[in-house]
DOKOLKOL-789124 format. One record per residue: residue number from 1; residue in three letters; x, y, z of N, C-alpha, C, CB in turn. Coordinates in nm, 2 decimals. Glycine has a CB too. Layout:
# DOKOLKOL-789124
<r resi="NUM" resn="Ala" n_px="X" n_py="Y" n_pz="Z" ca_px="X" ca_py="Y" ca_pz="Z" c_px="X" c_py="Y" c_pz="Z" cb_px="X" cb_py="Y" cb_pz="Z"/>
...
END
This chain:
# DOKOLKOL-789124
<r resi="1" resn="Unk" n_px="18.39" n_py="-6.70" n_pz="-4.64" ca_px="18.30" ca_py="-6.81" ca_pz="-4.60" c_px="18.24" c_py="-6.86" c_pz="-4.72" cb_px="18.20" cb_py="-6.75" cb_pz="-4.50"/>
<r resi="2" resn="Unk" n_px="18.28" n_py="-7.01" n_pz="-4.71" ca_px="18.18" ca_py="-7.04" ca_pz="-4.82" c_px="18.03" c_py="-7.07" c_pz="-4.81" cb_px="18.22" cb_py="-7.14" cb_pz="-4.87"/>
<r resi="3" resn="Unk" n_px="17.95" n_py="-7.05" n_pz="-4.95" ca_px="17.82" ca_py="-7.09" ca_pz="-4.95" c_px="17.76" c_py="-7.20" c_pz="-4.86" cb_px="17.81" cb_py="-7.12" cb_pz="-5.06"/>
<r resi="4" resn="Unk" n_px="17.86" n_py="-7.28" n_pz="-4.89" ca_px="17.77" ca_py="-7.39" ca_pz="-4.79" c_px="17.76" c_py="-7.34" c_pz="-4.64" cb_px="17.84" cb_py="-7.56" cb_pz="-4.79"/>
<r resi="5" resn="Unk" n_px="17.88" n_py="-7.29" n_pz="-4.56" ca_px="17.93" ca_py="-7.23" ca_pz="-4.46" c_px="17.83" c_py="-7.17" c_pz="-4.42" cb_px="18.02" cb_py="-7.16" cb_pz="-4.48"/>
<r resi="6" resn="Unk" n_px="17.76" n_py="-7.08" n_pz="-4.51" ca_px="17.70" ca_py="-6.99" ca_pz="-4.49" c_px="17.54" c_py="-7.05" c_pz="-4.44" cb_px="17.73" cb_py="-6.91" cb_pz="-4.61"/>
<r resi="7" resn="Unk" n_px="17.48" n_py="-7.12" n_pz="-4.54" ca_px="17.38" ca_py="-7.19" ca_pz="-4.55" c_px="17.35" c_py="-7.24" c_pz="-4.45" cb_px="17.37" cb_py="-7.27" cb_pz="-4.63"/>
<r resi="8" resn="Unk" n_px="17.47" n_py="-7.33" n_pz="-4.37" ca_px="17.46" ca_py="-7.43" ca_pz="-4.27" c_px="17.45" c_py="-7.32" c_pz="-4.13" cb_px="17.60" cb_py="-7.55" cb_pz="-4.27"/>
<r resi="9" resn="Unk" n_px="17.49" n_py="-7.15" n_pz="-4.15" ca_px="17.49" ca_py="-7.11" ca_pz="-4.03" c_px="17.35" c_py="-7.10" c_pz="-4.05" cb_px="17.58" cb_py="-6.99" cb_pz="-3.98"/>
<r resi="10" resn="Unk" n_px="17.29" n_py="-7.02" n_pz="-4.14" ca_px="17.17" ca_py="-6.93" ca_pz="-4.16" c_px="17.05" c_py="-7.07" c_pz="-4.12" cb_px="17.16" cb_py="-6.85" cb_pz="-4.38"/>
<r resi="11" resn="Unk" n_px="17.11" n_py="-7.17" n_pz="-4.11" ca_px="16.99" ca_py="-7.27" ca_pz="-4.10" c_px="17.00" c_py="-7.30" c_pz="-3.93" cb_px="17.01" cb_py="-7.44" cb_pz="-4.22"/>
<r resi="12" resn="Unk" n_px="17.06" n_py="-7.29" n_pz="-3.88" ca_px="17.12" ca_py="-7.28" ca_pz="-3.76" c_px="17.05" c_py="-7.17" c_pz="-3.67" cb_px="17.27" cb_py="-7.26" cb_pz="-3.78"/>
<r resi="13" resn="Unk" n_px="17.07" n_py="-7.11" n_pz="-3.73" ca_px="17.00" ca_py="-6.96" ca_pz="-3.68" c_px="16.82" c_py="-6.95" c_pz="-3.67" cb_px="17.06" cb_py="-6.83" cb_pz="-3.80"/>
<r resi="14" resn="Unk" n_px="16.80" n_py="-7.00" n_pz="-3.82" ca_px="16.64" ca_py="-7.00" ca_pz="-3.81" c_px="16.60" c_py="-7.13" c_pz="-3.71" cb_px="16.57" cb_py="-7.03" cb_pz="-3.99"/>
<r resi="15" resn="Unk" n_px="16.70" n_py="-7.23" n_pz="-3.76" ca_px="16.64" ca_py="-7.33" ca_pz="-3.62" c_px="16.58" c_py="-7.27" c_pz="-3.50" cb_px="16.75" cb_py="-7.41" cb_pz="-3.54"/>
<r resi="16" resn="Unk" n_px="16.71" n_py="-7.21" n_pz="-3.47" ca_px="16.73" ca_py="-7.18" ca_pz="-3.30" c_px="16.60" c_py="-7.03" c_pz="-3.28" cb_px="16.95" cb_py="-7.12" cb_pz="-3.25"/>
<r resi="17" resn="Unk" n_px="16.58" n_py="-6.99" n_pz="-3.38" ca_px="16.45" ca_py="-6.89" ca_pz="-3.39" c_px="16.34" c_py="-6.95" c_pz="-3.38" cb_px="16.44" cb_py="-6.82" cb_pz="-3.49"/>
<r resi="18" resn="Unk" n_px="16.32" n_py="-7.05" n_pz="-3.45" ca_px="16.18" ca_py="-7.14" ca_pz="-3.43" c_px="16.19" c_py="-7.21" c_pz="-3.30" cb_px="16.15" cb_py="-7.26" cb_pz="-3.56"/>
<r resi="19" resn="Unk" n_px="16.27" n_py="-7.19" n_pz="-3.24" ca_px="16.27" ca_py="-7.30" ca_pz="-3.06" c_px="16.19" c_py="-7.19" c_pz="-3.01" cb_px="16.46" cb_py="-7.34" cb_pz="-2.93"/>
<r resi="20" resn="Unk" n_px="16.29" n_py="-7.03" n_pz="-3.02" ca_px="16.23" ca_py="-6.93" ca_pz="-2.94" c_px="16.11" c_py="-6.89" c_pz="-3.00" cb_px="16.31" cb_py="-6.82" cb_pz="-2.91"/>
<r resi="21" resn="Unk" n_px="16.06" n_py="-6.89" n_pz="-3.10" ca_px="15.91" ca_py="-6.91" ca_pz="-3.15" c_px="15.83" c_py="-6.97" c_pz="-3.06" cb_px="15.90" cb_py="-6.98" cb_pz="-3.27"/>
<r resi="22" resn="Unk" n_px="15.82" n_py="-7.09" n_pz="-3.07" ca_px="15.77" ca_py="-7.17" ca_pz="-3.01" c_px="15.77" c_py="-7.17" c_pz="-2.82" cb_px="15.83" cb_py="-7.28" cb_pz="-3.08"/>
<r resi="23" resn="Unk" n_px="15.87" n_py="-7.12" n_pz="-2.79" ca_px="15.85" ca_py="-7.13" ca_pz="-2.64" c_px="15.80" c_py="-6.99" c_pz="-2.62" cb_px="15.98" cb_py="-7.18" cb_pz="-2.54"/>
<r resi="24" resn="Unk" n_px="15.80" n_py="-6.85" n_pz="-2.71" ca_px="15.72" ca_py="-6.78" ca_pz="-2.68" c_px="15.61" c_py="-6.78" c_pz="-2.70" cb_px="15.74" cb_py="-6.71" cb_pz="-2.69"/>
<r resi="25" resn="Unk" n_px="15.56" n_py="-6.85" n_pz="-2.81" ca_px="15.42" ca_py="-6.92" ca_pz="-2.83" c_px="15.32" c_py="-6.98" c_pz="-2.72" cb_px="15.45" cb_py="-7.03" cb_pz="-2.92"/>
<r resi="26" resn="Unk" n_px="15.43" n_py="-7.05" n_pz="-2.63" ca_px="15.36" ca_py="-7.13" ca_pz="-2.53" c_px="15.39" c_py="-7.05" c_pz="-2.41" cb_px="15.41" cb_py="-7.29" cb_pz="-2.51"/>
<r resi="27" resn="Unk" n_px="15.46" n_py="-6.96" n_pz="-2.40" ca_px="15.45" ca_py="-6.87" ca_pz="-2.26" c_px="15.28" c_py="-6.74" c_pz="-2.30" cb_px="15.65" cb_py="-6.75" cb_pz="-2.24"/>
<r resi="28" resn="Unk" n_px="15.27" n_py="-6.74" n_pz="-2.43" ca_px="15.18" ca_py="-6.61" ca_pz="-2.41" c_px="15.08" c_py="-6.69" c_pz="-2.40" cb_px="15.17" cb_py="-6.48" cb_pz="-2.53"/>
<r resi="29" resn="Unk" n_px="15.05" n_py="-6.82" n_pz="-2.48" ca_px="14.90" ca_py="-6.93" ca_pz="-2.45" c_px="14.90" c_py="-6.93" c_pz="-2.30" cb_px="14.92" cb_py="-7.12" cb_pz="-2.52"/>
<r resi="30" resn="Unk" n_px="14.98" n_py="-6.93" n_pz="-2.21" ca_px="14.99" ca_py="-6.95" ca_pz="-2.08" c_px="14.96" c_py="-6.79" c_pz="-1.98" cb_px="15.13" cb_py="-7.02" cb_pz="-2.06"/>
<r resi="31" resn="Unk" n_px="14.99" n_py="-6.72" n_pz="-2.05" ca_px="14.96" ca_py="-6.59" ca_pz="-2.00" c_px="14.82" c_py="-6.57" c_pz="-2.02" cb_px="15.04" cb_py="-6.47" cb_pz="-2.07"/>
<r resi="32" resn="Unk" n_px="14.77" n_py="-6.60" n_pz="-2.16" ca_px="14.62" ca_py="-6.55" ca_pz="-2.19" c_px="14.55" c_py="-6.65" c_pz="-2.11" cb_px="14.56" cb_py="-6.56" cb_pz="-2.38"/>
<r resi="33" resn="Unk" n_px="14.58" n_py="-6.73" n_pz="-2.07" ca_px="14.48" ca_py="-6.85" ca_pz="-2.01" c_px="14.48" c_py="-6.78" c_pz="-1.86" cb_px="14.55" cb_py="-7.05" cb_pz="-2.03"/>
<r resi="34" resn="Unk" n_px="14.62" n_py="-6.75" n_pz="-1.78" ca_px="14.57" ca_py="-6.68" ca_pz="-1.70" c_px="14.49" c_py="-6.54" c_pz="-1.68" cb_px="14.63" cb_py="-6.69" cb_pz="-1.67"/>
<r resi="35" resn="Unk" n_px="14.57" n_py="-6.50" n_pz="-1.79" ca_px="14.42" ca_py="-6.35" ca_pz="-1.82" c_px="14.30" c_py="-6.37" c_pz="-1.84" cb_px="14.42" cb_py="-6.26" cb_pz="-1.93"/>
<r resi="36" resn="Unk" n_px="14.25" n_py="-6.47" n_pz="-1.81" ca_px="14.12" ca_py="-6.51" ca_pz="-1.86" c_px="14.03" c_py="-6.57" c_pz="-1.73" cb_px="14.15" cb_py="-6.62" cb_pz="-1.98"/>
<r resi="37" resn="Unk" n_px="14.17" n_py="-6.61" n_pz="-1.66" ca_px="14.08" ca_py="-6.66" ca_pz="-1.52" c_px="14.09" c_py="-6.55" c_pz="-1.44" cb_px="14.13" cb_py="-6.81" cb_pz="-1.42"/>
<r resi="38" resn="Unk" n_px="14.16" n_py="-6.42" n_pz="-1.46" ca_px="14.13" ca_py="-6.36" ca_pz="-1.35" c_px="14.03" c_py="-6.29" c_pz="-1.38" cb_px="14.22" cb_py="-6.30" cb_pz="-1.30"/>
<r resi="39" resn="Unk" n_px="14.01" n_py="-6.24" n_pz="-1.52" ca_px="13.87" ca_py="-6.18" ca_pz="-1.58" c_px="13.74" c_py="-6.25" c_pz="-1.49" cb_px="13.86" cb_py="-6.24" cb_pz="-1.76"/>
<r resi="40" resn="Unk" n_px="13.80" n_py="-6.41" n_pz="-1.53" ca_px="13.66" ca_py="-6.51" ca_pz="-1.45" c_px="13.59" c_py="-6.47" c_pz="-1.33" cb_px="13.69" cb_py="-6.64" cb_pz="-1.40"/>
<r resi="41" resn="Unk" n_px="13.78" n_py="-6.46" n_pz="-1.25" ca_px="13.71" ca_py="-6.43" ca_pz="-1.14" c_px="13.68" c_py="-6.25" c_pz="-1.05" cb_px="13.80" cb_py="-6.53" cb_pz="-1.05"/>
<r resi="42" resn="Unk" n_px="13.70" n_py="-6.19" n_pz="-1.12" ca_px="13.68" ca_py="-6.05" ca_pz="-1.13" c_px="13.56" c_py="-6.08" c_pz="-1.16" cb_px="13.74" cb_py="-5.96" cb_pz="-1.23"/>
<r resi="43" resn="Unk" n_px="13.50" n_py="-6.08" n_pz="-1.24" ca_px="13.28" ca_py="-6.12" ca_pz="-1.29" c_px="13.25" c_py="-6.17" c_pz="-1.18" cb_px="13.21" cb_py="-6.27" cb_pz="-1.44"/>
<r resi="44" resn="Unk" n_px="13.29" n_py="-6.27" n_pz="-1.18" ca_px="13.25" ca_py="-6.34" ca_pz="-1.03" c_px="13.20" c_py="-6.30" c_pz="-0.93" cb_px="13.33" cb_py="-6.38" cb_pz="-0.97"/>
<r resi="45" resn="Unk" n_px="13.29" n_py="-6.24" n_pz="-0.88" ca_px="13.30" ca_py="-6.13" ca_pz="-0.77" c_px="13.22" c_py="-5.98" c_pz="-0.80" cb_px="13.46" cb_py="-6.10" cb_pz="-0.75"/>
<r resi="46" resn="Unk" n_px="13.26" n_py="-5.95" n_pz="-0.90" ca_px="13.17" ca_py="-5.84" ca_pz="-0.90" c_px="13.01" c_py="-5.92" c_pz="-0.91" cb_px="13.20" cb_py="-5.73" cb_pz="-1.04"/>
<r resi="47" resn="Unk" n_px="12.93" n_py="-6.00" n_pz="-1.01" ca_px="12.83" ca_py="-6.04" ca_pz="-0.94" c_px="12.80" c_py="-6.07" c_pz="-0.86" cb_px="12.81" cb_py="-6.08" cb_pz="-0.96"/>
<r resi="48" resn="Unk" n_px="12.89" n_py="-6.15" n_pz="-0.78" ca_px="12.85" ca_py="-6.15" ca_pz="-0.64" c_px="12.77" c_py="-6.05" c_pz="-0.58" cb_px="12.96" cb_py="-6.16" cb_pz="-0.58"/>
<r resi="49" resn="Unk" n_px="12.91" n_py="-5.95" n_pz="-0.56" ca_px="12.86" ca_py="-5.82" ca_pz="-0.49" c_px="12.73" c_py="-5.76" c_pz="-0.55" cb_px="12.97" cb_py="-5.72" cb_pz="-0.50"/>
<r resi="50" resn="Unk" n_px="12.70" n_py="-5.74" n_pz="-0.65" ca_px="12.56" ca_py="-5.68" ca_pz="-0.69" c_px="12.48" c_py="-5.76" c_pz="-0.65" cb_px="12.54" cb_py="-5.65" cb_pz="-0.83"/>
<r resi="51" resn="Unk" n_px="12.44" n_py="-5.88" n_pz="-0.66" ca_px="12.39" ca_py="-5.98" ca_pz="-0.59" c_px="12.32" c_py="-5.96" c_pz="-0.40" cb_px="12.51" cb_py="-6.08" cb_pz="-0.62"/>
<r resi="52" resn="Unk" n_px="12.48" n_py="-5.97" n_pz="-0.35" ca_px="12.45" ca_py="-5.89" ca_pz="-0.23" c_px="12.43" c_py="-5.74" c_pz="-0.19" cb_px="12.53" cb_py="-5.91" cb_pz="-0.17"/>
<r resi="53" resn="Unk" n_px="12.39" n_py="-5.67" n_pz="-0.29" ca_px="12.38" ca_py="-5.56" ca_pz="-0.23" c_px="12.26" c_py="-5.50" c_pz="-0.24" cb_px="12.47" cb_py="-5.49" cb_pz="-0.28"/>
<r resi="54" resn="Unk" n_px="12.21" n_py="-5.56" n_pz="-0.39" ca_px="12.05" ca_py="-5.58" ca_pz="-0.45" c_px="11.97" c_py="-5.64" c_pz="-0.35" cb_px="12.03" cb_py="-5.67" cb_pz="-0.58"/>
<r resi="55" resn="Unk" n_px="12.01" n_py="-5.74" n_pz="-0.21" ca_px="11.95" ca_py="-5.83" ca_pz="-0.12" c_px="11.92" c_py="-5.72" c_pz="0.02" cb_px="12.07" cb_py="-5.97" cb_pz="-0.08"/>
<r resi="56" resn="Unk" n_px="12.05" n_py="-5.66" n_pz="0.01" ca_px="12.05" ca_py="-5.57" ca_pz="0.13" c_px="11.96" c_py="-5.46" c_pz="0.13" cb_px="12.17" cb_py="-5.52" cb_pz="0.14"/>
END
């Protein structure tokens, strides 16, 4: 294989690594954003409940 051969795979390869970079990049931003609302709504709810129970 020649150099260039070679070059043109190795560039090929990092491409196609930076796609899957990037779309795992935007699946874990999408994960943490939902880990974050269920945190939200966990507090939520638990305040709630202390709320109602402090009434009772």
């Amino acid at each position: 294989m020649s150099k260039t051969e070679k070059l043109i795979e190795l560039t090929t390869k990092k491409e196609k690594l930076f796609e899957e970079i990037s779309e795992l990049d935007l699946l874990v931003a999408k994960k943490k954003d939902e880990y974050r609302q269920i945190v939200f709504q966990i507090k939520k709810i638990d305040s709630n409940y202390l709320s109602n129970k402090e009434i009772h």
